[in-house]
C-alpha positions in Angstrom: -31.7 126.8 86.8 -29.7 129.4 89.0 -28.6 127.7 92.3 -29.5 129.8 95.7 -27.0 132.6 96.6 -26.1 131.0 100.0 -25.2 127.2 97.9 -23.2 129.1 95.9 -21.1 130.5 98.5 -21.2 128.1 100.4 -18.7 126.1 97.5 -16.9 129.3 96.6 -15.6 129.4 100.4 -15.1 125.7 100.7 -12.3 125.6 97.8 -10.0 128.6 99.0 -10.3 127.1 102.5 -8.6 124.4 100.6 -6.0 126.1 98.7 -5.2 128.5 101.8 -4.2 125.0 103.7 -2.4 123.9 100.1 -0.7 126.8 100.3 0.3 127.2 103.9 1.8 124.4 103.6 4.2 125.2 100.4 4.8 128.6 102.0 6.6 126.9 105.5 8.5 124.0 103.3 9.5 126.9 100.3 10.7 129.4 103.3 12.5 126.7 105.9 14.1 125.5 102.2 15.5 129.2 101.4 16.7 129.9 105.1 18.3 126.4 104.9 20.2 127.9 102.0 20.9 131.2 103.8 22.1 129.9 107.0 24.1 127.5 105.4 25.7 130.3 102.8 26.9 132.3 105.9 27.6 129.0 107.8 30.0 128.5 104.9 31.4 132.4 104.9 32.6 131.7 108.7 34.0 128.4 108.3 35.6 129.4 105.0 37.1 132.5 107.1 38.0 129.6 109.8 39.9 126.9 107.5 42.1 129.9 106.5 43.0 130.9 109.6 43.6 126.8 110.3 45.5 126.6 107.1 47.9 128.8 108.4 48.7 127.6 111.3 49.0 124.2 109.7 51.9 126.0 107.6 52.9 127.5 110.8 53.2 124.4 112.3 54.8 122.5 109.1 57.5 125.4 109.2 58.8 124.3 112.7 58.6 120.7 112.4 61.0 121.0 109.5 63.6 123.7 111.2 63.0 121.1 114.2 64.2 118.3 112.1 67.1 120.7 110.5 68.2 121.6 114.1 67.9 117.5 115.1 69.9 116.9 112.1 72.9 119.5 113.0 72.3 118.1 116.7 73.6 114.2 115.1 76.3 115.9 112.9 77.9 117.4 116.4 77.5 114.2 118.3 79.6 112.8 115.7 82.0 115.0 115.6 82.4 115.3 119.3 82.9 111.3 119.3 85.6 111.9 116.5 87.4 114.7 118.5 86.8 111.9 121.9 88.6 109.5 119.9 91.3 111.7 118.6 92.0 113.0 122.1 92.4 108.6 123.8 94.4 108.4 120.6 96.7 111.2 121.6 96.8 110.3 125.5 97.7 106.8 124.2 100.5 107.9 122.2 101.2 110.6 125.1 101.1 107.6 127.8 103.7 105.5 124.9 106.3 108.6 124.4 106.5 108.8 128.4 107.3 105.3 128.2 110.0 105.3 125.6 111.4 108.3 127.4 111.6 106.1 130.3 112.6 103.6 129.0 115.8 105.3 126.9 116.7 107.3 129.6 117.6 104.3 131.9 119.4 102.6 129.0 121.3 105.9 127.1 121.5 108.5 129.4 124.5 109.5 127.5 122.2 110.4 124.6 121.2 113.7 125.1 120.0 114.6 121.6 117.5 111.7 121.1 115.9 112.1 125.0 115.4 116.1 123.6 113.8 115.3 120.6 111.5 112.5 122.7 110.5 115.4 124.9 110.0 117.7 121.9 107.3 115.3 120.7 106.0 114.9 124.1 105.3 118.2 123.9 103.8 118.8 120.6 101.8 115.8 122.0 100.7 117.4 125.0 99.4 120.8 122.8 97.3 118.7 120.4 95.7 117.1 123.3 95.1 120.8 124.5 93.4 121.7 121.3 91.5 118.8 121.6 90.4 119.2 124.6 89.2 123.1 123.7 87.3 121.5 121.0 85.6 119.3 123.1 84.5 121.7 125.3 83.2 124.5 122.9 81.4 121.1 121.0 79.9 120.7 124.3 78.6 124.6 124.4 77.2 124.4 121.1 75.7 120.9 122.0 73.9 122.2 124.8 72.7 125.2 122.5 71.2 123.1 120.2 69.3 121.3 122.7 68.0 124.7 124.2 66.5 125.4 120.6 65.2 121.5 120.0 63.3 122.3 123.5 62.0 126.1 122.2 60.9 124.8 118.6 59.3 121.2 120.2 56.9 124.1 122.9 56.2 126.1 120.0 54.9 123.1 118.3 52.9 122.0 120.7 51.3 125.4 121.0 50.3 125.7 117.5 48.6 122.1 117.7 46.5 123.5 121.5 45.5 126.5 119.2 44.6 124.4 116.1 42.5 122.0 118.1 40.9 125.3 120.0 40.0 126.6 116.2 38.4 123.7 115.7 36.3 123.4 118.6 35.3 127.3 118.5 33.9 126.3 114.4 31.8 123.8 115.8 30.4 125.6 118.8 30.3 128.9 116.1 28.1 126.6 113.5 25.9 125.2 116.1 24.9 128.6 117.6 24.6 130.0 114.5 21.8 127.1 113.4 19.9 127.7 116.5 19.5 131.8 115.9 18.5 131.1 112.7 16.3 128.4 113.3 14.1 130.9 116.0 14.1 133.6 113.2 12.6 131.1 110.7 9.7 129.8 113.5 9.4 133.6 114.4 8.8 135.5 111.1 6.7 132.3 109.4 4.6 133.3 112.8 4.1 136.2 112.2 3.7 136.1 108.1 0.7 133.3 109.0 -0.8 136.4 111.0 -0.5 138.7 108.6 -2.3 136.2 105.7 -4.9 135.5 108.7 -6.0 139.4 109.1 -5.8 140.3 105.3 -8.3 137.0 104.1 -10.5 138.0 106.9 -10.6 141.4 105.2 -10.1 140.6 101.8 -12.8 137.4 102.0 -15.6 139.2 100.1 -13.5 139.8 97.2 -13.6 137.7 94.5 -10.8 139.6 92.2 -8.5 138.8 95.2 -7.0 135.6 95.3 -4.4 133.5 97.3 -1.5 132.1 94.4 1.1 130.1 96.4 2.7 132.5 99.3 1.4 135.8 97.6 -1.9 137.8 97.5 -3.0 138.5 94.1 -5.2 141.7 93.2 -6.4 141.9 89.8 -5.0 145.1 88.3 -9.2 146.3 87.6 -9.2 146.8 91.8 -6.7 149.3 92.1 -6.0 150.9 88.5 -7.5 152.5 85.5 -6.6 150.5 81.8 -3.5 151.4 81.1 -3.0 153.6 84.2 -0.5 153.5 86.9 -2.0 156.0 89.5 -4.1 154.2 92.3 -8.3 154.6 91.1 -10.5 155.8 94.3 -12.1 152.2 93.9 -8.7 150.9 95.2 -7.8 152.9 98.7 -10.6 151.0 100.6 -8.4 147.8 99.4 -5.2 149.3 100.2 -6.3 151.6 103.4 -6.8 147.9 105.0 -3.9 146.4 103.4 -2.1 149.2 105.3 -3.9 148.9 108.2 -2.6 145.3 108.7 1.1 145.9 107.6 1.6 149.2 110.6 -0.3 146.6 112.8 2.1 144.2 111.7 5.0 146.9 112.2 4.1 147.1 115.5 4.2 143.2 116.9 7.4 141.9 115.0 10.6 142.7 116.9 13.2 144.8 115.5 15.7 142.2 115.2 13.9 140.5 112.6 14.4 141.6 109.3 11.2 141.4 107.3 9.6 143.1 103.8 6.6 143.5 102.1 7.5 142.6 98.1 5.3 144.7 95.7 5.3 142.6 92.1 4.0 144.7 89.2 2.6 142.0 86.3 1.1 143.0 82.7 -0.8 140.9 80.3 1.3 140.0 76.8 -0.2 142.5 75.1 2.0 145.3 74.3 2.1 149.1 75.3 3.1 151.9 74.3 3.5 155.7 74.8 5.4 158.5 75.7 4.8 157.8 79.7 5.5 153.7 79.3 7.4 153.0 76.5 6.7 149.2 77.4 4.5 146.8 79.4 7.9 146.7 81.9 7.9 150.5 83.2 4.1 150.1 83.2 4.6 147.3 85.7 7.5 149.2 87.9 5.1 152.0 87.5 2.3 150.5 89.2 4.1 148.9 92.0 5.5 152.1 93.1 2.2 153.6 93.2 1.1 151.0 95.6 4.0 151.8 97.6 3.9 155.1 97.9 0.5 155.0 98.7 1.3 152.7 101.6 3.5 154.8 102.6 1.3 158.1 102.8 -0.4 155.8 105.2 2.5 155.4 107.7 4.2 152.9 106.6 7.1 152.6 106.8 9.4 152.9 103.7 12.1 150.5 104.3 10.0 147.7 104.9 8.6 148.2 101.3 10.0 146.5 98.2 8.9 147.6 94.5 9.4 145.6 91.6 8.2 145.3 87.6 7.9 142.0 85.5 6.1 143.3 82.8 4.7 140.3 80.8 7.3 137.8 81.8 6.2 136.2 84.8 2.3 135.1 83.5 0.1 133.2 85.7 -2.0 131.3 82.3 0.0 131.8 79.1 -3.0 131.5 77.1 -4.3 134.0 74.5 -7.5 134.6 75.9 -9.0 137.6 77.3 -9.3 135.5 80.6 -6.3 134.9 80.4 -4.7 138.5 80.0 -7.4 138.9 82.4 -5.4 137.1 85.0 -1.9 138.0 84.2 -2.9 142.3 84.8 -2.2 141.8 88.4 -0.7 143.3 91.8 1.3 140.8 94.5 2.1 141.3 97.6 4.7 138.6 99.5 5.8 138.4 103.1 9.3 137.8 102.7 12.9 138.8 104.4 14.8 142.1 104.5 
């Protein structure tokens, strides 16, 4: 016994109510998933960029601290050598200080000795010019010294400037990453916004349609609605279907700002059975064929071309794999998705 009209539709609303809130959901998790991946892809381009700018001014400052320590290391080797030429020069004064003595001494004693006071005073003086050479030694170890110190002081500021601009680096990254979470995070709340619109206006106008059906985060026309068998020009049964479907998207054009970028995917899907002829040489360019029909339509309608994508799957991407005529039924099919530029 047949059940009223109004029983029966009264079900056939009640389960696509259900699948549209099904589906909702999976739509926000599947999208908030995929711009996780995106912002985190360019999150990882700009840091990438950043850790090799940080790399090299780790190298930078590995570079100085090792001429530092080179520089450090001549700085010792003059010390030392200054405190060698310092005791060279007491030694010399000592021996100096002992010669004056001696002179002194045999000059009281022999004064009749002439040659041996000149040869004391000969070494006196030869005494006296290698405490002069000495002393010139000391003094340019000094200058160099002091030079050294000078460059210590340069290379020790430059260090500490490359660690102020490495920890600035740093701190920019973070402060970069953080911003860059929050501007995508509003483009993810804006567009799913929006795209829950857009799925609110075309069930309200596609509601009566029984070969129209929500799979996922797509609409689904049959390929009966808007083509002939085997056809991939639009059949005057489908513009009242696409007319609305246009309808919505320039309405749609019109409300989401510019800086978000946003398409309309166009999915072109055959049954298994093959095709072939001079025009479609297999069920893949019949696919293509059809979804750039749709768009082309769409866009004799105003819209606008850039926000339109057009793609073929042929028989690869079935919805029932069955080999059934329901089932090729099924598969002959037109999607539309709301998705990013």
């Amino acid at each position: 016994m047949a059940l009223p009209r109004s029983r029966r539709r009264q079900e056939a609303n009640y389960w696509p109510g259900f699948v549209d809130a099904l589906s909702s959901l999976l739509l926000v998790i599947i999208f908030m998933l995929s711009l996780f991946m995106l912002t985190q892809f360019f999150l990882g381009q700009e840091i990438q960029g950043r850790d090799t700018a940080l790399a090299r001014l780790n190298s930078q400052i590995a570079e100085l601290t090792e001429l530092l320590q080179l520089e450090r290391a001549n700085s010792d080797d003059l010390t030392s050598q200054l405190a060698t030429l310092t005791a060279t020069l007491a030694g010399a004064e000592a021996e100096n200080a002992s010669l004056t003595t001696q002179l002194s001494g045999i000059g009281a004693g022999l004064g009749d000795r002439d040659s041996t006071i000149a040869g004391l005073q000969q070494d006196l003086i030869d005494a006296e010019r290698l405490s002069d050479e000495a002393n010139a030694q000391v003094v340019l170890l000094n200058q160099q010294l002091a030079a050294l110190r000078t460059q210590i002081a340069a290379l020790e500021s430059a260090l500490e400037a490359s660690e102020a601009r490495d920890t600035e680096s740093r701190t920019q990254i973070a402060d970069l990453g953080r911003r860059l979470n929050l501007a995508l995070a509003q483009r993810v709340q804006d567009l799913s916004r929006y795209r829950s619109d857009f799925f609110g206006r075309l069930r309200q106008i596609l509601e009566t349609r029984a070969d129209v059906r929500v799979v996922g985060d797509r609409f689904v026309f049959q390929s009966e609605v808007l083509f002939d068998a085997g056809q991939a020009n639009v059949s005057a049964a489908g513009f009242p279907e696409l007319d609305a479907l246009a309808d919505a998207i320039l309405q749609l054009e019109q409300e989401i700002p510019p800086d978000i970028n946003w398409v309309l995917r166009i999915d072109g899907h055959t049954d298994k059975r093959p095709i072939s002829n001079a025009r479609f040489p297999s069920n893949w360019e019949l696919s293509a064929a059809r979804a750039i029909s749709v768009a082309q339509y769409l866009v004799s309608k105003g819209v606008a071309p850039a926000r339109l994508v057009a793609a073929g799957f042929g028989e690869f991407a079935p919805l029932d794999p069955a080999d059934t005529d329901e089932a090729y039924r099924r598969n002959r099919r037109i999607e539309f998705k709301l998705t990013e530029g």
